[in-house]
C-alpha positions in Angstrom: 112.9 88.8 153.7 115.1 86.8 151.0 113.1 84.2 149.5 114.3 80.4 149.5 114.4 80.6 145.5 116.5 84.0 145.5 119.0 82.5 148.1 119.1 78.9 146.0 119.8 81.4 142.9 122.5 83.1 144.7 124.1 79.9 145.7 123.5 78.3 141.9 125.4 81.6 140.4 128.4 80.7 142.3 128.9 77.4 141.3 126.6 77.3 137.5 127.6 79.5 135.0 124.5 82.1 135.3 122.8 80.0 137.9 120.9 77.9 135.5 121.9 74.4 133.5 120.3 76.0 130.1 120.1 79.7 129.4 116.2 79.9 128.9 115.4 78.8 132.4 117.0 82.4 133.2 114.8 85.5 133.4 116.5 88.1 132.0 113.8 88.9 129.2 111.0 89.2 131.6 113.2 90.4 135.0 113.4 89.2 137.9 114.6 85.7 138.5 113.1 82.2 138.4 111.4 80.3 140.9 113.5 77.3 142.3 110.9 74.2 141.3 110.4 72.1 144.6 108.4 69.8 143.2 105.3 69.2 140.3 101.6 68.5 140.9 99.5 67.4 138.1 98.6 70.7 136.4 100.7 72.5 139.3 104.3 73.8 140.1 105.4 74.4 143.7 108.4 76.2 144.5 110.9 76.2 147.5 108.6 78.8 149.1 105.7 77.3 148.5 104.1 79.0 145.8 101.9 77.8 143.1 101.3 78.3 139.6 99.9 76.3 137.0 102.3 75.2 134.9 101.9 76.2 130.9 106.2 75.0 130.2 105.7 71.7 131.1 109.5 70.9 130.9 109.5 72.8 127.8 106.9 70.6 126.2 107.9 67.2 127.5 104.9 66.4 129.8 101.5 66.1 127.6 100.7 63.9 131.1 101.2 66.3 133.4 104.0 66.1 136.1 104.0 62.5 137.8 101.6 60.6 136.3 101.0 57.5 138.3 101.6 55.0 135.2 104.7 56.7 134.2 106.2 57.0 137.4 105.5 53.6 138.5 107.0 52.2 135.1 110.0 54.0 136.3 110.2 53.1 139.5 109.9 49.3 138.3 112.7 49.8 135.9 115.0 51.3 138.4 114.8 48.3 140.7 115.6 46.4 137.5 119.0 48.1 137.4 119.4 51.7 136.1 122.0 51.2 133.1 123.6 47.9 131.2 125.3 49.2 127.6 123.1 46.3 126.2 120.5 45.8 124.6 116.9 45.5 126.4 113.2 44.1 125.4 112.1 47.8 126.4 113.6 49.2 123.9 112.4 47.2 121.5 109.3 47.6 122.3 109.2 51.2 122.8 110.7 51.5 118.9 107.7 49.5 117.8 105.2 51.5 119.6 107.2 54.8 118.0 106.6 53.4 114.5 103.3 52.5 115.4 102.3 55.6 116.0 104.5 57.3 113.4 104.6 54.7 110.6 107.1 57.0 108.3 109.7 55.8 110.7 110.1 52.4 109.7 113.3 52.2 111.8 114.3 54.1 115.0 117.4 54.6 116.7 117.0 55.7 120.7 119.4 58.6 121.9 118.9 60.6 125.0 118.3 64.2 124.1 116.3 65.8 121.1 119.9 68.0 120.4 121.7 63.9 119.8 118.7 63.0 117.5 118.8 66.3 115.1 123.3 65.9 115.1 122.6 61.9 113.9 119.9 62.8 111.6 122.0 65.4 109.9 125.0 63.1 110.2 122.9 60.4 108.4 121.6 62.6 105.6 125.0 63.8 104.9 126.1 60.1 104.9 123.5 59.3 102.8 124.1 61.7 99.9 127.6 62.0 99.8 126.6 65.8 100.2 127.9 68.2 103.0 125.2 71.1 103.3 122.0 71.6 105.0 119.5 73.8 104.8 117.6 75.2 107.8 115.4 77.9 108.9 115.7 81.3 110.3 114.2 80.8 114.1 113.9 77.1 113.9 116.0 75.8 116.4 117.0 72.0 116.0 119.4 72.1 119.0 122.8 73.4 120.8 125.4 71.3 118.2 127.5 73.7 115.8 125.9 72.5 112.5 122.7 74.0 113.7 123.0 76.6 116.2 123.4 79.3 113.2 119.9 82.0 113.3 118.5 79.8 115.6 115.3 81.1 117.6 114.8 80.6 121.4 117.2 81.4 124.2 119.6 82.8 121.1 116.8 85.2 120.4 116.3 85.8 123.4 120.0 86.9 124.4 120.1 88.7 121.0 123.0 86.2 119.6 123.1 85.3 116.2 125.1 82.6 116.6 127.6 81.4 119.1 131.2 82.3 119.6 133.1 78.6 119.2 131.3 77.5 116.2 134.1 77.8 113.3 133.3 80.0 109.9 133.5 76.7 108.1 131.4 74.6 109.6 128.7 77.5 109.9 129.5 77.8 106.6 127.7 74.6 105.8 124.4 75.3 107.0 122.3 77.6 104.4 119.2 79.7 106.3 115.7 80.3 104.8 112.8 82.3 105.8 110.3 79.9 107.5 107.2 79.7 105.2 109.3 81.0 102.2 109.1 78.2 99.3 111.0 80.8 96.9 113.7 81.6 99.0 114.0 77.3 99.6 114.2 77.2 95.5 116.4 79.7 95.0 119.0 78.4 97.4 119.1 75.0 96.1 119.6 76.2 92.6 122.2 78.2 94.2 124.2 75.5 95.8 122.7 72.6 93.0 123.9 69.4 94.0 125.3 70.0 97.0 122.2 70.3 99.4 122.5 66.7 101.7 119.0 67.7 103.7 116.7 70.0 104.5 115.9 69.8 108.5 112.4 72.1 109.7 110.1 71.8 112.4 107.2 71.4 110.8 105.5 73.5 113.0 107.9 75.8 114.5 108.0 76.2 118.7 111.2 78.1 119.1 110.0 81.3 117.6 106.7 80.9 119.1 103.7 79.0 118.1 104.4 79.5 114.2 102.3 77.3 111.9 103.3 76.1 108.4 101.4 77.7 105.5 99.1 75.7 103.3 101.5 73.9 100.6 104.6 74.9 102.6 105.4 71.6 104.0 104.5 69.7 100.6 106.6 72.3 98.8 109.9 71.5 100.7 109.2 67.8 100.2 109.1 67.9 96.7 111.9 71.0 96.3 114.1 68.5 98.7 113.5 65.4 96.4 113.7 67.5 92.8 117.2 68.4 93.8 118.5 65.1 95.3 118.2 66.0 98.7 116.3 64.6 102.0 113.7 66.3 104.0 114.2 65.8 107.8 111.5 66.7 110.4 112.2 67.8 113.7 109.3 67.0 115.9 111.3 67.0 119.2 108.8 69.8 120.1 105.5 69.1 118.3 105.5 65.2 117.8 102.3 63.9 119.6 101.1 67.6 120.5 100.3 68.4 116.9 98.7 65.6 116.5 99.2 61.9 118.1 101.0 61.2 114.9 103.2 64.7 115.0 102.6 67.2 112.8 103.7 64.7 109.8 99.5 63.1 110.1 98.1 66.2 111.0 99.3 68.3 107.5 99.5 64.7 105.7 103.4 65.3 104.5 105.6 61.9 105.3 109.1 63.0 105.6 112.1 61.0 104.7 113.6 61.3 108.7 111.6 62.2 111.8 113.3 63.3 115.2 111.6 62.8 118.4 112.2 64.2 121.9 110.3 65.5 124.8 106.9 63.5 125.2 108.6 60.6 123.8 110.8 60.2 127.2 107.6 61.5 129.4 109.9 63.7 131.3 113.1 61.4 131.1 116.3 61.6 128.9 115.0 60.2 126.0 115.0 60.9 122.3 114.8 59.0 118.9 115.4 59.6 115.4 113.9 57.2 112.6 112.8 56.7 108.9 113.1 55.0 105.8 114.6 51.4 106.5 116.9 51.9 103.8 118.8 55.2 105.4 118.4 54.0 108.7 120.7 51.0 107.6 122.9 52.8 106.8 124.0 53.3 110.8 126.8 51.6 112.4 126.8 48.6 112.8 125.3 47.5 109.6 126.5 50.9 107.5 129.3 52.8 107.4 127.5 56.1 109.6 129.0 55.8 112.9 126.7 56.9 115.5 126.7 55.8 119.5 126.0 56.7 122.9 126.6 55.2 126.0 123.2 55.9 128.1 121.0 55.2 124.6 117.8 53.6 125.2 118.5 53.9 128.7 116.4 51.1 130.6 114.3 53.8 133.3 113.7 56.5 130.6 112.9 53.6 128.1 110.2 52.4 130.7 108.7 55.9 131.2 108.5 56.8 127.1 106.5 53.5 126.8 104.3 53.9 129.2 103.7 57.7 128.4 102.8 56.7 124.4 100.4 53.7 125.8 98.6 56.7 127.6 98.5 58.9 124.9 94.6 57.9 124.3 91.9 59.1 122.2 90.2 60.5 125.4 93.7 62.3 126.4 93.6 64.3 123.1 89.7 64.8 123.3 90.9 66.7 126.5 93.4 68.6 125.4 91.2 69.4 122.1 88.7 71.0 124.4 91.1 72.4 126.8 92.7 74.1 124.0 89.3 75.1 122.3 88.1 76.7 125.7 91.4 79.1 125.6 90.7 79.6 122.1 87.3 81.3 122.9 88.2 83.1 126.1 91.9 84.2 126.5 92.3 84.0 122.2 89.4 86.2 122.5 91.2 89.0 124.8 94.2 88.6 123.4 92.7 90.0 119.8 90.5 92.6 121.2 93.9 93.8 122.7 95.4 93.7 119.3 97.5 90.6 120.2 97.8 87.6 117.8 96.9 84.0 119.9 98.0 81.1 118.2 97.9 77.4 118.7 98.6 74.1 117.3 97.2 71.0 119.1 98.9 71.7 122.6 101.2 74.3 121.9 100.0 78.0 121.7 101.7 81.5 121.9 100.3 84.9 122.4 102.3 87.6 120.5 102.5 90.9 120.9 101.8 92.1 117.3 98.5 92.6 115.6 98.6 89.4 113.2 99.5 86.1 113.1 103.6 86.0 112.0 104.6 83.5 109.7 108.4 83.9 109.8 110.7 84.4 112.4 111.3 88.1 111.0 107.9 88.9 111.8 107.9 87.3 115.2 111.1 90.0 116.1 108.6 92.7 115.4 106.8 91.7 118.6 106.8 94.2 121.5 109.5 92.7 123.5 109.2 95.1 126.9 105.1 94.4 126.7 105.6 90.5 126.5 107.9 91.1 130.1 105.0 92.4 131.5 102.4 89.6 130.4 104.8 87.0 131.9 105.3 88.9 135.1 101.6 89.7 135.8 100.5 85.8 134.7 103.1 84.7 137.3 102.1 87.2 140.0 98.5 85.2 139.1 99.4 81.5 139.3 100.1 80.9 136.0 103.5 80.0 135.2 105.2 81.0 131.1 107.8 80.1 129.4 110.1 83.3 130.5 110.6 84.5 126.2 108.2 85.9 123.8 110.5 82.9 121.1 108.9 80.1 123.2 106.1 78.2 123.0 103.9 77.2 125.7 101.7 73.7 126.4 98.8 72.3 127.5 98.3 69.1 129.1 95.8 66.6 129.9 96.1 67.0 133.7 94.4 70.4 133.8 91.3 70.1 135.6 88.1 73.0 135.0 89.5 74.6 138.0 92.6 74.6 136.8 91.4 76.2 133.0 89.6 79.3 135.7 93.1 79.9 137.0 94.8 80.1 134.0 91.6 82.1 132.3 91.7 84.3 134.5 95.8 85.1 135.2 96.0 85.5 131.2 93.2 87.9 131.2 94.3 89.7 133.7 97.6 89.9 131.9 96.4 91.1 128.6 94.7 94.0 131.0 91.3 92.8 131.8 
């Protein structure tokens, strides 16, 4: 018998290019072809036919609560019956900017957008802007989003389909973007003596989640700080992914480097379309309307998603990262433990965490291709087969959350095992 998810897939390939809105939902690194989500449960997804897994994506990252948490729903119900959209300004957004820099005080200003792709195309716009300069610097694997400027040896679902690019992104503006090895402080010097005085920004994710779980190297994040500001150039963060799962500061408290720009996305909407980008006052005001760096959207700050990314940061508490701490500890000591006596590498940051199929740690994206590919398939197919649910690519991280129960950590303990071969 068909299953409601294979029909629904049939149906969505008809009408969706591929049958999915963004290429990574697909399956075709693992086989097979995803689950059609139903509804979430806490810790828990249920599909159209009625299967269970607990759920280790968490809308790629977004929900550190869990799925529906009762605060943040109810904030958005409550903001809905409000009205859903004005084009003006609101008190909520107001408020949810100064609970942003509260909790991130290197962003003295913030700007509200509604995706983590808008905030890293500002923030680059801005830097440019700011330095009369037009190239940035990025890194190989890091992936800060699906806009041109960017989208150049880029990590996640363009590892995964084995593109180096993208087809429609012009030579010249490609051309503007120079590419470093993550963790590589000499290959960072050496193109920025290349290119001296033309370098507007340097944009990383501080701790990379598009490659996998990939963690800066002691002195790598202070290096590019202090290579950015030697040679006239800013150093952006992109904690879309890793702001308030690193730490409840973002990785910016946890490794103690204060960049000149931040990007925020994913928890900072709890679930909604919601992003931000912020920093220094004096290169924030330089944005439209008060500079001349035009930057707008219609549905920014958007009242409902507004609602829900306040009420998500008022719950981010010291006993939700406690939780997660010793969620995350408990994996550590059981599946880390498997995965290296299997010869795997487990790695994890705060609530993000990868297994990969090599024998060490990788500190680059170059190392993180070395990975066995056809043995990561397997791992994802056997977890789901066991109730625990995986980002579908070896070049994705995957989360905890503070929903997970003890019963829930013995599902997940035990589907992981049994995928590494216990």
């Amino acid at each position: 018998m068909t299953s409601r998810s294979a029909r629904w897939m049939a149906r969505a390939r008809e009408v969706i290019p591929g049958g999915v809105n963004s290429p990574v939902r697909a399956f075709n690194a693992v086989g097979g072809h995803p689950p059609f989500i139903s509804r979430g449960e806490g810790a828990w997804l249920v599909d159209e036919d009625g299967n269970r897994w607990v759920d280790l994506v968490g809308s790629w990252g977004a929900l550190l609560l869990g799925h529906a948490p009762r605060p943040v729903v109810g904030a958005a119900i409550q903001a809905m019956l409000d009205g859903s959209s004005f084009g003006a300004p609101t008190r909520g957004e107001v408020e949810l900017a100064e609970r942003i820099r509260e909790l991130v005080p290197s962003m003295e200003k913030v700007r509200l957008c509604s995706s983590g792709s808008e905030a890293t195309m500002h923030a680059i716009r801005l830097v440019r802007g700011a330095t009369g300069r037009d190239l940035i610097l990025k890194f190989d694997g890091c992936y800060h989003g699906a806009h041109d400027a960017v989208l150049v040896r880029a990590g996640s679902g363009v590892a995964t389909f084995a593109q180096p690019g993208s087809p429609g992104i012009p030579d010249a503006v490609a051309g503007c973007t120079l590419v470093a090895p993550f963790n590589d402080l000499a290959a960072v010097r050496a193109l920025l003596r290349a290119h001296e005085g033309r370098v507007a920004g340097i944009i990383v994710e501080p701790v990379a989640g598009n490659m996998g779980t990939v963690a800066p190297e002691p002195g790598f994040l202070e290096g590019l700080k202090a290579l950015a500001h030697e040679h006239g150039a800013l150093l952006v963060f992109d904690e879309v992914m890793c702001g308030f799962r690193a730490s409840r500061g973002g990785a910016q408290a946890r490794y103690g480097v204060v960049p000149d720009l931040t990007c925020l996305g994913k928890v900072v909407g709890g679930g909604f379309p919601l992003a931000a980008f912020g920093g220094r006052a004096d290169l924030m005001d330089r944005l439209a309307p008060l500079g001349p760096v035009y930057q707008a959207g219609t549905l920014s700050g958007n009242p409902v998603a507004v609602a829900a990314g306040r009420a998500t940061l008022d719950h981010l508490t010291d006993d939700v990262y406690a939780r997660i701490d010793a969620i995350g500890e408990r994996l550590d000591h059981s599946v880390g433990a498997v995965a290296a006596s299997r010869g795997h590498a487990w790695v994890r940051v705060g609530s993000m965490f990868t297994v990969f199929f090599r024998a060490s740690a990788p500190r680059s994206f170059a190392e993180v291709q070395t990975c066995d590919l056809p043995a990561f398939a397997r791992f994802h197919r056997t977890a789901l087969q066991n109730r625990v649910y995986l980002p579908p690519s070896q070049f994705e991280a995957a989360f905890l959350n503070a929903a997970m129960t003890d019963a829930d950590l013995d599902v997940v303990e035990h589907g992981l095992k049994v995928a590494l071969g216990v």
